[in-house]
C-alpha positions as CSV (number, residue, x, y, z in Angstrom):
1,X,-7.5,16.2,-7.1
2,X,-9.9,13.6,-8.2
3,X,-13.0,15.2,-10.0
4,X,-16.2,13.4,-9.4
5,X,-16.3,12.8,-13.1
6,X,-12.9,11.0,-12.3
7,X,-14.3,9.2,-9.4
8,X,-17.8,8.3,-11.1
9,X,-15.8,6.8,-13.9
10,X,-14.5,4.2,-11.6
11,X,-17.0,4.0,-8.4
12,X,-20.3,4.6,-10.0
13,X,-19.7,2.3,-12.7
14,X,-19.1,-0.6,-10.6
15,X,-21.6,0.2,-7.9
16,X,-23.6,-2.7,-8.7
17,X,-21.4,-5.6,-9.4
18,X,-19.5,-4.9,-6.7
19,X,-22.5,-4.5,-4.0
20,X,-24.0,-7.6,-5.8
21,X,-20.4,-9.7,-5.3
22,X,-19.8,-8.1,-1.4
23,X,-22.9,-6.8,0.2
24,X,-25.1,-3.6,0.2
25,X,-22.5,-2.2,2.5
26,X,-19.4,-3.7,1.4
27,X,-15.9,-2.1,2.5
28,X,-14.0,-1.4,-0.5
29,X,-10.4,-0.7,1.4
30,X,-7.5,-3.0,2.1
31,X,-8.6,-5.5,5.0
32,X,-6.5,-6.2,7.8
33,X,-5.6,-10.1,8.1
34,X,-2.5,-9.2,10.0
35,X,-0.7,-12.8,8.2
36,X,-3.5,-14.9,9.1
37,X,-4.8,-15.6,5.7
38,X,-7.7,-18.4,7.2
39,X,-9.8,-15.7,7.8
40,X,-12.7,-14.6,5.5
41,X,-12.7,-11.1,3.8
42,X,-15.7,-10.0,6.2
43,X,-13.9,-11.1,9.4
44,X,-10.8,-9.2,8.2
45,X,-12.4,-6.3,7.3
46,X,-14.2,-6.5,10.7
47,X,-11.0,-6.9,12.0
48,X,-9.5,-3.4,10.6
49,X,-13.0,-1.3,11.8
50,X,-11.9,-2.6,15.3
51,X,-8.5,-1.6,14.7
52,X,-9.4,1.5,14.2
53,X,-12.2,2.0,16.6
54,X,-9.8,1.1,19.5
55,X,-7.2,2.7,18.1
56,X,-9.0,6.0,17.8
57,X,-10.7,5.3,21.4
58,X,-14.6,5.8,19.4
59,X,-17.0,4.7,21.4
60,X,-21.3,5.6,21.8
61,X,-21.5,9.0,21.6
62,X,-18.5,9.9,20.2
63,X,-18.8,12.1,16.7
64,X,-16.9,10.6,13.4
65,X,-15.9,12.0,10.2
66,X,-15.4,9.6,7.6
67,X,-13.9,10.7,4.6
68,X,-14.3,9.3,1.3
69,X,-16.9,6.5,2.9
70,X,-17.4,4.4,-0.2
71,X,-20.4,2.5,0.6
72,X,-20.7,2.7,4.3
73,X,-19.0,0.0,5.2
74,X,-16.9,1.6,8.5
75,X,-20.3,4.0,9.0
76,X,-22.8,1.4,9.2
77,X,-20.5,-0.4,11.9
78,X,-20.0,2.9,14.1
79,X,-23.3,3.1,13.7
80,X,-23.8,-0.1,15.9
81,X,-21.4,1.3,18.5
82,X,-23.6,4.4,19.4
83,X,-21.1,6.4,17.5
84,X,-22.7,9.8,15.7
85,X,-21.6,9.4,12.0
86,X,-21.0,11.2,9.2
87,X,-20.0,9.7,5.4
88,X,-18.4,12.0,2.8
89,X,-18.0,10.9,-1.2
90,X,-18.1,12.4,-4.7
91,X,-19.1,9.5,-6.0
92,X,-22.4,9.9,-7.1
93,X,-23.6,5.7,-7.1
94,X,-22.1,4.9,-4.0
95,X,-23.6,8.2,-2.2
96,X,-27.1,7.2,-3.6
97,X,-26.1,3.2,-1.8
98,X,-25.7,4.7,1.5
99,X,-28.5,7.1,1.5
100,X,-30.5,4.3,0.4
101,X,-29.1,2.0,3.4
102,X,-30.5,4.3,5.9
103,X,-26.6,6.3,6.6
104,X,-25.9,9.6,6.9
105,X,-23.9,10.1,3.6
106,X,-23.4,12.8,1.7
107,X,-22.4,13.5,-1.3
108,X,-19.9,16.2,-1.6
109,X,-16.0,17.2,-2.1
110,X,-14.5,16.7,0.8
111,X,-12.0,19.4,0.4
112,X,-15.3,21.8,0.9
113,X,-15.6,21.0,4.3
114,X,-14.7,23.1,7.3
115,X,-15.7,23.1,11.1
116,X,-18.7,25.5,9.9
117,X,-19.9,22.4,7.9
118,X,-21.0,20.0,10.6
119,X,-19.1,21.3,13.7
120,X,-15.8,20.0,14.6
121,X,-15.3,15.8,15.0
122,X,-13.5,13.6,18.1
123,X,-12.5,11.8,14.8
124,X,-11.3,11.6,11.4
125,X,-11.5,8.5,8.9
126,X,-9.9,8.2,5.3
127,X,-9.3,4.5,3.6
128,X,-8.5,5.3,0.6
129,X,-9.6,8.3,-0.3
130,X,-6.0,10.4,0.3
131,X,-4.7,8.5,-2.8
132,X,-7.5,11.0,-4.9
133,X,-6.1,14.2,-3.5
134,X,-3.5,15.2,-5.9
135,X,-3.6,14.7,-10.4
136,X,-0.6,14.0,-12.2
137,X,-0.7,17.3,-13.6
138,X,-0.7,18.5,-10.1
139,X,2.6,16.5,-9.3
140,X,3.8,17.7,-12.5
141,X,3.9,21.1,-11.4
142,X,5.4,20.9,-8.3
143,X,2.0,21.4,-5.9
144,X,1.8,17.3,-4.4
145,X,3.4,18.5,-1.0
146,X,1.7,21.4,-0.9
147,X,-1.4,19.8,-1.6
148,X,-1.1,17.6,1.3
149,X,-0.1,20.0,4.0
150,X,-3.5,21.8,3.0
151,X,-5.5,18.8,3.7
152,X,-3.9,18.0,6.8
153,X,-4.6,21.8,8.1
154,X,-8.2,21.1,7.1
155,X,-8.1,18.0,8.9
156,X,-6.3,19.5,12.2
157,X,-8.8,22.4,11.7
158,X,-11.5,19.9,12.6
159,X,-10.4,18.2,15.6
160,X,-9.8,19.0,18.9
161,X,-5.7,18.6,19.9
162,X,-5.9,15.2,21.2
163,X,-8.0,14.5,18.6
164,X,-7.0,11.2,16.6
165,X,-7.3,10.8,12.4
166,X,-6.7,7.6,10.9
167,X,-5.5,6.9,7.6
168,X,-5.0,4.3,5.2
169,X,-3.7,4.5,1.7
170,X,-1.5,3.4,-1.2
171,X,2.0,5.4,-1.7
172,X,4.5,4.3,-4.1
173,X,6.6,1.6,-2.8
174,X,10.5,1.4,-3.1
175,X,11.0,-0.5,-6.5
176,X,8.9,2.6,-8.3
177,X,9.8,3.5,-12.0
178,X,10.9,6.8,-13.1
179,X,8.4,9.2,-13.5
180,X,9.8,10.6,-17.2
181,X,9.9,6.8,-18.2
182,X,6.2,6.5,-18.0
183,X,4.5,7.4,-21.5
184,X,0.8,8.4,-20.2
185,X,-2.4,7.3,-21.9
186,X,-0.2,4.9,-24.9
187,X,-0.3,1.7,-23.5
188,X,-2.2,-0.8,-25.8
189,X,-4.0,-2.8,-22.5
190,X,-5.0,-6.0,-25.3
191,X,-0.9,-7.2,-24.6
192,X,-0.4,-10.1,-23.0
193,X,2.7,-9.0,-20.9
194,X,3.2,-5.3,-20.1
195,X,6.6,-3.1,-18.6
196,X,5.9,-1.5,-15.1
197,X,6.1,1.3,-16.7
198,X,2.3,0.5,-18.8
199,X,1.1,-0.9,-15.4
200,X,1.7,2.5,-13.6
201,X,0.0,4.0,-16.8
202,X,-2.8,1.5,-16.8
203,X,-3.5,2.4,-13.0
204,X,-3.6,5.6,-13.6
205,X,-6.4,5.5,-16.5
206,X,-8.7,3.4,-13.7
207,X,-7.6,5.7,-11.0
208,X,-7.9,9.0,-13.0
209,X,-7.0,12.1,-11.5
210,X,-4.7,10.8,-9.5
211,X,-1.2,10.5,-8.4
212,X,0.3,8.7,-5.4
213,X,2.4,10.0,-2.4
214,X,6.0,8.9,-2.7
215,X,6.5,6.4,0.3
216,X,5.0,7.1,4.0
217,X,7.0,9.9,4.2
218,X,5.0,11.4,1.2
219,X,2.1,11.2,3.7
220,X,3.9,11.6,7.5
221,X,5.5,14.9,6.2
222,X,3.0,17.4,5.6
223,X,1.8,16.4,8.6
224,X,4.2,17.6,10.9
225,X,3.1,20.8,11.4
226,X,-0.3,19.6,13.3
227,X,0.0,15.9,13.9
228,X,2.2,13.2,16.1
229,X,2.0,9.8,14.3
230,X,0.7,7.1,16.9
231,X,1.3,4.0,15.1
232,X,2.2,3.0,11.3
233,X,2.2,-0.2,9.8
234,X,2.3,-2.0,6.2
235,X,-0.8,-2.9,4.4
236,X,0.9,-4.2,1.3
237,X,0.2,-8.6,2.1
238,X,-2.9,-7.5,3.6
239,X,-3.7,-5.6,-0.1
240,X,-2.6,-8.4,-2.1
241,X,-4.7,-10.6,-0.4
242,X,-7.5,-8.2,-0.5
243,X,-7.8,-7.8,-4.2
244,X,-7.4,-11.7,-4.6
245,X,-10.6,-12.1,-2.5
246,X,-12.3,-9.4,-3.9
247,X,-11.3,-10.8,-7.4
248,X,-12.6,-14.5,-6.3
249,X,-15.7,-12.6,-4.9
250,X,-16.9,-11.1,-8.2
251,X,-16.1,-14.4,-10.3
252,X,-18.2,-16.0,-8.1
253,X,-21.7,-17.2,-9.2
254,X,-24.4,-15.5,-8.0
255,X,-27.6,-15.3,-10.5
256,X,-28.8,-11.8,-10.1
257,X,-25.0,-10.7,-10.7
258,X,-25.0,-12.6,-13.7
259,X,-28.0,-11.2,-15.3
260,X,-26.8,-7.9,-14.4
261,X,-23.7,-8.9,-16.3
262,X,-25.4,-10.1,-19.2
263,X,-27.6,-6.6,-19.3
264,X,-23.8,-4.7,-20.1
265,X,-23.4,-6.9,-22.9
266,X,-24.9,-4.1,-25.3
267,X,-23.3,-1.5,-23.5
268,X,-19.5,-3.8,-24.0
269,X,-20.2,-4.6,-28.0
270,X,-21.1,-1.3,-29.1
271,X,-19.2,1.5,-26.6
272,X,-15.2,1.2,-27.2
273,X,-14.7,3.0,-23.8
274,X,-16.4,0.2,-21.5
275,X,-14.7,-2.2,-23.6
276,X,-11.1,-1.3,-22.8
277,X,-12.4,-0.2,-18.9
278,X,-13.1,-4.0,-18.8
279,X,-9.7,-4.8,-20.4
280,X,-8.0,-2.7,-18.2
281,X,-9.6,-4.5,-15.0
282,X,-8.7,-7.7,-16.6
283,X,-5.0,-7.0,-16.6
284,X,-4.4,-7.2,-12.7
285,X,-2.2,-4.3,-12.6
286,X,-2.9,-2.9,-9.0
287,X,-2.1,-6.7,-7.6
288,X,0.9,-7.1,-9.8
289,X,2.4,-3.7,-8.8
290,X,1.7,-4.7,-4.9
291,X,3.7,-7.7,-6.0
292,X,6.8,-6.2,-7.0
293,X,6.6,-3.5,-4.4
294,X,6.1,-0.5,-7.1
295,X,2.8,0.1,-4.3
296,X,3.0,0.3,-0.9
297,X,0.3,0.4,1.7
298,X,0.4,2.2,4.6
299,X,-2.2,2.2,7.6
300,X,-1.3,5.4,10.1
301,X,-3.0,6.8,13.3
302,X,-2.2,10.2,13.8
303,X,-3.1,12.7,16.7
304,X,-3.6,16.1,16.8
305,X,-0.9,18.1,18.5
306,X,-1.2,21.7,17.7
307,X,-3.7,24.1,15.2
């Protein structure tokens, strides 16, 4: 699993520009535009949180779980519903966001948690964070399925039967590479053109610590045991379109951005690290593997059916 070293490499480090390019409480999961692409990212991302509400029947009063919260986006709209929330994430900037938004986040490993933590929940939430559950060296030794049917367990252990989690995440789609064809950690990201192969290994050095489920039914079967899936659907246009918007979002002008920009140019000239973290941003590689179907995005409702 994701370490918060792992996750702090990634999330902390663009706290800022990305709260300065979409809002204190921005929603840093796929959006759900369901093919109409005339909407904005906010109304789509509005659109998934109602999704979701309805589909897991919250409503004032009723107690949520959100796991790997980012920075609040989903609690800070429950919030307005009357719901009773509660944000889980490891990474350290976006924890210090939320607390400083007014929501009840906190920062810990999710895996920790158990009903003694905060009593049991009518709901669970993950968008996004179930791609973080399981390393490459993980996979490598055989534990990824085993891995997951713990999580669900911990999940199922905090719900009621009848009690509905939702999920959302990135597996790996049908066109993916071989996993022995990928040579970890050697790609030279300053290439102009790059095999899918280096993409998958570029991924993996943003995303660090983790390795992807192997299609929906890399997430539906470790499930079994506890859950019934209610609905599933494909996220992968939605997730292209996404990280375009995003992309256009953080280009976009905005003169406190900027200057904030300009203060990492110190950090970018002397510290080798940032630079090729940069680089490796710059090379589009989650859109182009969303592309070409390497990733696939799945969005899943599941209730609880036995403990």
């Amino acid at each position: 699993m994701a370490t918060q070293k792992d996750l702090d490499a990634h999330y902390t480090l663009i706290d800022k520009s990305f709260r300065l390019s979409l809002g204190e409480k921005c929603a840093y999961s796929c959006a759900r535009f369901d093919g109409d692409f005339s909407m904005t990212i906010e109304e789509a991302q509005l659109k998934k949180h109602q999704f979701v509400v309805d589909a897991c029947n919250i409503k004032n009063g009723t107690k949520v779980l959100d796991l790997g919260c980012g920075w609040g986006a989903f609690i800070d709209y429950l919030d307005k519903l009357g719901a009773e929330t509660y944000g889980v994430t490891l990474a350290k900037g976006q924890t210090d966001a939320c607390i400083q938004n007014g929501l009840n986040v906190i920062h810990m490993d999710s895996k920790d948690i158990t009903p003694e933590t905060f009593g049991k929940f009518d709901v669970v939430t993950a968008m996004g964070s179930t791609e973080h559950l399981c390393s490459i060296e993980q996979y490598k030794a055989g534990l990824q399925e085993e891995i997951y049917k713990t999580y669900f367990k911990q999940i199922a252990d905090l719900l009621p039967v009848g009690g509905r989690f939702y999920c959302q995440t990135m597996v790996f789609g049908p066109n993916m590479v071989k996993f022995e064809d990928i040579q970890f950690n050697k790609t030279n990201i300053w290439e102009k053109e790059f095999t899918n192969e280096e993409l998958i290994d570029i991924l993996c050095q943003i995303f660090s610590g983790s390795w992807l489920p192997y299609g929906k039914e890399g997430i539906i079967n470790p499930s079994v045991k506890h859950f019934k899936v209610i609905s599933i659907d494909s996220g992968r246009l939605d997730y292209i379109e996404t990280i375009e918007r995003w992309s256009l979002a953080i280009k976009k002008f905005n003169l406190k951005k900027y200057l904030f920009f300009a203060s990492l140019l110190p950090k970018y000239l002397t510290s080798k690290p940032f630079r090729e973290f940069i680089q490796r941003w710059k090379t589009d590689a989650n859109l182009i593997l969303f592309e070409k179907e390497i990733f696939e995005h799945y969005r899943i409702v599941f209730e609880k059916v036995n403990d």
